[in-house]
N, C-alpha and C positions, 0 to 999 in steps of 0.2 A: 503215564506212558507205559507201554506193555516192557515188560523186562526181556531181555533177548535172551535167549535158552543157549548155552554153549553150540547145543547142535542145530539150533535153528538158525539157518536162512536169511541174512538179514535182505530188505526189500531192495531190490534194483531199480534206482531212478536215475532220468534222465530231468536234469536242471535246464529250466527256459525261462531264459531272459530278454525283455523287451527294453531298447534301448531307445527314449525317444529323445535325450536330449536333457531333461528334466532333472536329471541326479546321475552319480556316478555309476553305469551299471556293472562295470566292474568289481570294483566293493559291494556291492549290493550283493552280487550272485558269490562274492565269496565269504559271505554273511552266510547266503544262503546253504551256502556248502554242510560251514557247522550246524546249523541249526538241522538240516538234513541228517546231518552224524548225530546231532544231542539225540535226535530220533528215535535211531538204531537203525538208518537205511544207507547204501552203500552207493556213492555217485559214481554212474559208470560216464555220464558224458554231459558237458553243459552246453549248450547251444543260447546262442544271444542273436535276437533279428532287429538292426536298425529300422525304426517306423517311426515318421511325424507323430503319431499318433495310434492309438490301439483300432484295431480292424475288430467291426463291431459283430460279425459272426464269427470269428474264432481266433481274435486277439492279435494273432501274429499272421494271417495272409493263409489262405489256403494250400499255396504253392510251398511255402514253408513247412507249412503244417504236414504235407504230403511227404515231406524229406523224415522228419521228426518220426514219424508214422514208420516210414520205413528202419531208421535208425531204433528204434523201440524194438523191432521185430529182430533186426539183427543180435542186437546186444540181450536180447529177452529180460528187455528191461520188466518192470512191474507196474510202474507209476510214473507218470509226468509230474512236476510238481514247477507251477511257475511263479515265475518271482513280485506277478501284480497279482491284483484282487481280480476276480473272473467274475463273472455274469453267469445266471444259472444257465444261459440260452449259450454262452459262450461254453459253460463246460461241457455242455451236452454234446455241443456240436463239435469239441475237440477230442473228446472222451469216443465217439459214435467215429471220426475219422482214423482214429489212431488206433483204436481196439485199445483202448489200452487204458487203465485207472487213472485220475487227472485230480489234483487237487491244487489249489494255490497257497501265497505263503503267509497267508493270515489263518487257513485253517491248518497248515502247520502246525504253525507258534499256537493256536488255542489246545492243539493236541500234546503239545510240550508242556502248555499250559496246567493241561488236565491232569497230567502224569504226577508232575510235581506241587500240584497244590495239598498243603496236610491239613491246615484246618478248615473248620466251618466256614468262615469267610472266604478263604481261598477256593472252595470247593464252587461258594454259592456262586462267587465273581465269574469262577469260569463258564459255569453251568448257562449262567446271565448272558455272557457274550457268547455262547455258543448259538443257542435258541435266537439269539438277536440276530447274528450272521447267516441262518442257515435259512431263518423264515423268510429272507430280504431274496432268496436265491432257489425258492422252491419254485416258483412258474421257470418252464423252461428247461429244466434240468433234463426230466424222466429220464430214461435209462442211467443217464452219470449218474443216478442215486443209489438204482443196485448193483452199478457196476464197481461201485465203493465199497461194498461187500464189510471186510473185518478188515483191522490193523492200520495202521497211519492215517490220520483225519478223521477217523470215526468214532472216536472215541466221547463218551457222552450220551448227548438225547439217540435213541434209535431213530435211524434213517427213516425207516418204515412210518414209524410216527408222525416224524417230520413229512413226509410229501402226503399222508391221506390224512391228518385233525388237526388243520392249523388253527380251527377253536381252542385244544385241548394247548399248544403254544402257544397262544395269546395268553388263557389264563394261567401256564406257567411265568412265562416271564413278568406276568403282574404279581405273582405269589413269589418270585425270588427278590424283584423288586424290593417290595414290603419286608420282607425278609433280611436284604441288607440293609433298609434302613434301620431297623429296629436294631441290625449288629454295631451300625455307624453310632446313634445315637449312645449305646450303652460304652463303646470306643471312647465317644467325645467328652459320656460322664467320666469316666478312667481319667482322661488329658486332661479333664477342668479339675477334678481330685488333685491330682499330681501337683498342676500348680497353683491348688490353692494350699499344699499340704510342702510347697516348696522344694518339691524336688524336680532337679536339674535333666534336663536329657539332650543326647547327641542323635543325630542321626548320621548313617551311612548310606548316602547314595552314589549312583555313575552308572557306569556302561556294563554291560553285563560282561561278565568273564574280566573284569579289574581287579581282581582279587580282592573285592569286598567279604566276602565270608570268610576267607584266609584270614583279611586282618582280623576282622569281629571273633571272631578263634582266638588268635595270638593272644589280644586285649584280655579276653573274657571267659578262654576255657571251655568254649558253649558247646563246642565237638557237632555244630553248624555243616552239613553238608557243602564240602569244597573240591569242586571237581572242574575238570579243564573243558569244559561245557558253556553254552548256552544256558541261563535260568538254569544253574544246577540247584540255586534254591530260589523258591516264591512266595514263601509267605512270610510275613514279620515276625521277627527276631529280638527279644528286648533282654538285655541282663544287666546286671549291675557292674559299675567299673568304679574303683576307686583311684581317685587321680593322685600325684603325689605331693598335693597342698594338704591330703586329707577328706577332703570332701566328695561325695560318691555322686555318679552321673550314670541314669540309666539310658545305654546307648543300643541303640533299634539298626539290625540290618535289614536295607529294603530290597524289594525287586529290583531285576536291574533293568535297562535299558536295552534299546538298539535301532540302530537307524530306520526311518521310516517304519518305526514302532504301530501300527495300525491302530485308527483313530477308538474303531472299540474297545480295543482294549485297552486305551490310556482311560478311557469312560469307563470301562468296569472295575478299574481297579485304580481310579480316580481317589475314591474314598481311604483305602489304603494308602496311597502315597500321600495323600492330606495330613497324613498323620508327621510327616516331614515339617510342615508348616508351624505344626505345633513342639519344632524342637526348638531348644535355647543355644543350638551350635550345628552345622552340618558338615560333615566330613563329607567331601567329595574325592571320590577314588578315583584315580585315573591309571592307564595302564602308560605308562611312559615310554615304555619299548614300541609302541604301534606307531607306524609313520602317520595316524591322521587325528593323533591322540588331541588336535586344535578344535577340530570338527566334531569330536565326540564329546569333548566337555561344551561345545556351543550348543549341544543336544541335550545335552542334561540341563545346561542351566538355561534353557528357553523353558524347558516343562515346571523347571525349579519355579522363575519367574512367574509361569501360566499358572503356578499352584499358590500363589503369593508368598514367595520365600526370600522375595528380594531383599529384604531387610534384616535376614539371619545371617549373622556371624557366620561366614563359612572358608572352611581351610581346606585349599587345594592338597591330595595327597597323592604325589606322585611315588605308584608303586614299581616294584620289579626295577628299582633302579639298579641293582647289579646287572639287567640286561641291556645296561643304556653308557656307555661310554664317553659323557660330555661332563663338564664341569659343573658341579652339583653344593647348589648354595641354598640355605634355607632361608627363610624370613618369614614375618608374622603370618602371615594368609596362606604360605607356600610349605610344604615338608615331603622332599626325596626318604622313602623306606623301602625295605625288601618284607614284602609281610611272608612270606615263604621262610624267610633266613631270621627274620626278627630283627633285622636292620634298621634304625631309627625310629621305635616306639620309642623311647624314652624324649626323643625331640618332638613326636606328635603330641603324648601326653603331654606336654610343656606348653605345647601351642593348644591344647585345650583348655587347660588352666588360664592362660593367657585372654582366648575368645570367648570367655564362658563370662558373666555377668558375678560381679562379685558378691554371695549369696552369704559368704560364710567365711568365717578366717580362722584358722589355725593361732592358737596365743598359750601361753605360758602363763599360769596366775597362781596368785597364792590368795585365794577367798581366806577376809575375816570369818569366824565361827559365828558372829553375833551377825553375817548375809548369805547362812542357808539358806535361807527361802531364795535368793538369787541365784545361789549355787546349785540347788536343785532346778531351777527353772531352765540354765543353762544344761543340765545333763538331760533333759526330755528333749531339749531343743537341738542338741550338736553331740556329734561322738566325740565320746569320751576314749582318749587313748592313755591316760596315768592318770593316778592320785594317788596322795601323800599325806599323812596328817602330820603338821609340824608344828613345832610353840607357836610360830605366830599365825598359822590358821593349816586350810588346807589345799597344798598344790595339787594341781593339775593338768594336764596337757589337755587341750579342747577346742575342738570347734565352735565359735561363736558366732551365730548368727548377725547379720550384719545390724540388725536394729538393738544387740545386745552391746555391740562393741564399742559404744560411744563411757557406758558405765565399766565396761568390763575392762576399760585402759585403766583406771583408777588402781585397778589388782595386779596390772603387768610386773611379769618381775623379766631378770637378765636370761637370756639362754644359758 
């Protein structure tokens, strides 16, 4: 996303929303709001037009559109930006009545998208759903495509490109293709490493702006980009967390969410959040202060489900509870924290240790001298937090793998 210059301008648009019936347009367009701000454009007016159904030359009704058109002029606005998926023959013909720059809110969020992706995979993901979106939308457009000019939505493949060599697009998006597979598969060798090589990992998912990166910070120190935004971070986040059994868990911050998340970009960044599936525990964040905070965990965990996570250990984490006023109980699946204040990590990590699959135990032992070679087997295998050498052999405090602990009770001594 373009950086906004203290003296620069930010863009004036004008929010349009269609209400057919089908979902709440009122949360939806004040979804849209932020994701508008995560931007850097400034909403001067929302407009919502009750319809059965979308009007299939220019979405919302001509007679509407003609209102819009004139309110654009007043407001000098910059942009229309609406809250469905548009048609190329739809933008053209909205774009051409209004005078006015028109985008919808799938190529928003891919322009949010593009701003904040930092690595290779994120860059490729974006790049992938953009060329996908824009090729589906080139008949029909002309003029909305140079009336797009620079800044908001256009960020990525050039315009220009896209409406005269849609050869040169086809064989892009088969060369990004190939390209994420080859990053998935070297991903997937990573995750089959990990657990064949026994190490644990968590995941953070939920809705965007739950303060997932706040917490993944607190835990882990990772200094994680955390900002009161939309996607203030997109790409994954992995560091080591030591829990206070002893044993270390590498815990992954993902993308976040949000309502009627658009079906491309749960596909191009499908192979990323797969990497969820392959965790041993998932932290689900939720923002507990939002009045529809029921609706938004039903959202996460229908993708959780779609992505096969049904069967992972996962602990609801209800954050910002200082902004939430009710009677606040924990229990194994469920944990109220303030990740801002640091309020109830030490009951999360509990419930981690708790949901995690027992890989490794913390023990007390005093190894004979004549079962070094056990002793040693155990210090490659589990961290070592003390050792002692005494008359009757040598203590140590250690982690023991759980296929070690059957012989390794034989050594237990008292705390």
């Amino acid at each position: 996303m373009h950086e906004i210059e203290q003296n620069e301008a930010r863009p004036r648009v004008i929010l349009v929303g269609l209400d057919t019936g089908e979902y709440d347009a009122e949360q939806s367009m004040e979804e849209l709001a932020e994701l508008a701000d995560t931007a850097g454009c400034e909403v001067v007016a929302t407009v919502i037009q009750a319809r059965p159904a979308p009007e299939a030359a220019t979405c919302i009704g001509a007679g509407k559109l003609e209102e819009i058109g004139e309110q654009a002029e007043l407001l000098e606005a910059d942009m229309l930006i609406f809250d469905t998926e548009l048609t190329g023959m739809q933008m053209r013909n909205i774009s051409d009545a209004a005078d006015c720059k028109v985008i919808d809110r799938t190529m928003l969020i891919l322009d949010i998208f593009a701003g904040r992706a930092r690595t290779a995979e994120g860059k490729v993901q974006v790049s992938l759903a953009q060329y996908k979106y824009r090729l589906t939308r080139l008949t029909g457009m002309g003029t909305a495509l140079s009336r797009l000019g620079g800044g908001i939505g256009t960020r990525g493949p050039g315009e220009t490109k896209l409406e005269t060599d849609r050869r040169h697009i086809r064989s892009r998006i088969t060369a990004l293709e190939h390209e994420l597979k080859e990053m998935e598969k070297h991903r997937k060798f990573i995750g089959s490493r990990r657990k064949k090589d026994g190490v644990l990992t968590a995941a953070i998912v939920g809705y965007t702006n739950a303060g997932k990166s706040t917490l993944f910070n607190m835990l882990t120190d990772a200094g994680v980009l955390a900002e009161d935004k939309l996607f203030a971070t997109l790409d994954v986040t992995a560091r080591a967390l030591e829990l206070p059994d002893g044993r270390t868990v590498l815990l992954s911050d993902t993308v976040g969410l949000i309502r009627r998340l658009p079906h491309h970009l749960v596909e191009a960044f499908r192979s990323t959040l797969e990497e969820t599936a392959q965790a041993d525990i998932i932290l689900h964040v939720l923002d507990a202060s939002e009045p529809d905070v029921q609706e938004r965990m039903q959202i996460t965990q229908e993708l959780l489900n779609d992505l096969g996570c049904a069967e992972i250990p996962q602990i609801h984490v209800l954050n910002k509870a200082d902004l939430v006023d009710i009677p606040k109980k924990n229990d194994p699946d469920t944990v109220w924290i303030s990740a801002k204040h640091g309020d109830g990590l030490d009951a999360l990590l509990q419930a981690i240790v708790r949901g995690l699959p027992e890989t490794a135990k913390r023990m007390k032992l005093c190894i004979p001298y004549s079962e070094g070679s056990f002793l040693q087997l155990l210090r490659e295998e589990g961290k070592l937090f003390s050792e002692e050498y005494t008359a009757d052999g040598t203590l140590v405090d250690i982690m023991v793998d759980v296929k070690r602990q059957k012989k390794a009770a034989a050594f237990a001594v008292e705390n």
